[in-house]
Structure formats: structure tokens, C-alpha cells
C-alpha positions as CSV (number, residue, x, y, z in Angstrom):
1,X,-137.8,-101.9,65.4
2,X,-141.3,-102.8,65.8
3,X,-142.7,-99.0,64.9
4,X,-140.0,-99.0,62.0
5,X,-141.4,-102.1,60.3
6,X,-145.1,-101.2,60.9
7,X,-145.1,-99.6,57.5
8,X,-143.8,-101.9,55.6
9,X,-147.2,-103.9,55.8
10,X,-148.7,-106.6,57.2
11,X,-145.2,-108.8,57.8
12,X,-145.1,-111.0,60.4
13,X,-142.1,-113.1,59.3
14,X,-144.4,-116.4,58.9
15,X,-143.5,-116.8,55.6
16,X,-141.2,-115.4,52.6
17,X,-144.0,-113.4,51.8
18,X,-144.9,-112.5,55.2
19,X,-141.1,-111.8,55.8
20,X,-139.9,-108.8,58.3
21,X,-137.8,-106.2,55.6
22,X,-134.2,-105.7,58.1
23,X,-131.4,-103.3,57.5
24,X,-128.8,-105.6,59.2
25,X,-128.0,-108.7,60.6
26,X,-128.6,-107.9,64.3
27,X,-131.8,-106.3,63.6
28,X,-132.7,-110.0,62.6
29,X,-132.1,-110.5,66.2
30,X,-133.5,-107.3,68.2
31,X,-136.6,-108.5,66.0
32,X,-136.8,-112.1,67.9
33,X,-136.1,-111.0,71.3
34,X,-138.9,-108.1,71.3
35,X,-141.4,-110.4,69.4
36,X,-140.7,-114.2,69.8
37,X,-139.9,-113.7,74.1
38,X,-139.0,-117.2,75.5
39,X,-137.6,-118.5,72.5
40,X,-134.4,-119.1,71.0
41,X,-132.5,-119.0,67.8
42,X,-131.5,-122.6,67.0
43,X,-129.6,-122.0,64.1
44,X,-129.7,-119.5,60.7
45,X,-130.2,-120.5,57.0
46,X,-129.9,-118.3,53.6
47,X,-132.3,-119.6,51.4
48,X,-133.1,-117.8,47.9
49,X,-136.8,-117.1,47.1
50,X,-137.7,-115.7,43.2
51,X,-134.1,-114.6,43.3
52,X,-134.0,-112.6,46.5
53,X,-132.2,-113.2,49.6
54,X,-133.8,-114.3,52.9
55,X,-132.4,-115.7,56.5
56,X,-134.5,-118.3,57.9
57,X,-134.4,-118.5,61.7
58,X,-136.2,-121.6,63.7
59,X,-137.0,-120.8,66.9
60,X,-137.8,-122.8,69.9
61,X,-138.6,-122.8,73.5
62,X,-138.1,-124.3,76.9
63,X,-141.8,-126.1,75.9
64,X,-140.8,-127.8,73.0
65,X,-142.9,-125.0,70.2
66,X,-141.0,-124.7,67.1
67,X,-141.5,-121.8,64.8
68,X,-139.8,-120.5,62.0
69,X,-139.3,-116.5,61.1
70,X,-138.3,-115.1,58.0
71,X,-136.4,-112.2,57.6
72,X,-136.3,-110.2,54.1
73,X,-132.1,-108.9,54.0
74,X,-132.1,-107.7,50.4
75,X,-131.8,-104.4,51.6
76,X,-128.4,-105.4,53.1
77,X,-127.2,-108.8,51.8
78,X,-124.3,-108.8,49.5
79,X,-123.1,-105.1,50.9
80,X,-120.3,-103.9,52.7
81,X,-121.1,-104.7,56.5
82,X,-122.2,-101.5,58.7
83,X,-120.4,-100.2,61.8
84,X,-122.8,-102.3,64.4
85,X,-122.2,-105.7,62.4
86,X,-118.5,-105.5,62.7
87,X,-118.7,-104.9,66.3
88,X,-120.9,-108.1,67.0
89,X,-119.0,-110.1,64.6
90,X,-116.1,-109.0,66.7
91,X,-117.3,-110.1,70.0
92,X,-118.6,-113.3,68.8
């Protein structure tokens, strides 16, 4: 996921500006287990920023840090669900 993002700029999910540009809901999730090791998804917001759509994940750890990633889903959010989100949605 990491080389895919690369060239979509400078996004390191810090911000809604900053936000990392997904395809799907579990890439949201492939994105904090390569980048954010040793933290853990605590819970997952929508919030709507100038009209577009955007999950909001805190994070924490075992130490007590807190940090928050933002996740860009306008390429995705609103559409019919792909092949690999009905199969986690089905195991959940």
C-alpha cells in the first residue's frame, strides 16, 4: 500500500489535508498495521471536511500515546462495496 500511496504526495494521515487517499475500507486498516506497528484502532468516525468524506481512526498503544490518522475514502464512500469488503464484513 505504502509504494501505492507514495504518489499521491506528501500524506501522512496527520490531518484532513495530510489524509492517506484509500480505495477500501480495509486498506484503511493494512495502512495502520504497516505504518502505526504497536498501536491499535480504538474506534472509527466519518466526519465531513469541505463536503468530502473522511474516516477518522484514533490510535493508541500499550504506552498510553494517542494519535489520530485520517483516511481520504471519497474514492470509495457512498459506492457499491468491493469483493474484499464483503468478505471482512462477513467474518466480523
Amino acid at each position: 500500500i505504502f509504494d501505492k500511496l507514495a504518489g499521491r504526495g506528501r500524506r501522512d494521515g496527520s490531518s484532513p489535508e495530510k489524509a492517506i487517499v484509500v480505495d477500501s475500507g480495509p486498506e484503511e486498516y493494512e495502512w495502520v498495521a504497516r505504518h502505526c506497528r504497536g498501536f491499535e484502532v480504538k474506534t472509527q468516525a466519518l466526519i465531513d471536511v469541505n463536503g468530502g468524506p473522511y474516516d477518522v481512526l484514533p490510535l493508541s498503544n500499550n504506552k498510553g500515546q494517542r494519535q489520530t490518522v485520517y483516511f481520504d475514502i471519497s474514492n470509495f464512500f457512498g459506492k457499491e462495496p468491493s469483493g474484499t469488503e464483503i468478505q471482512v464484513a462477513k467474518r466480523r
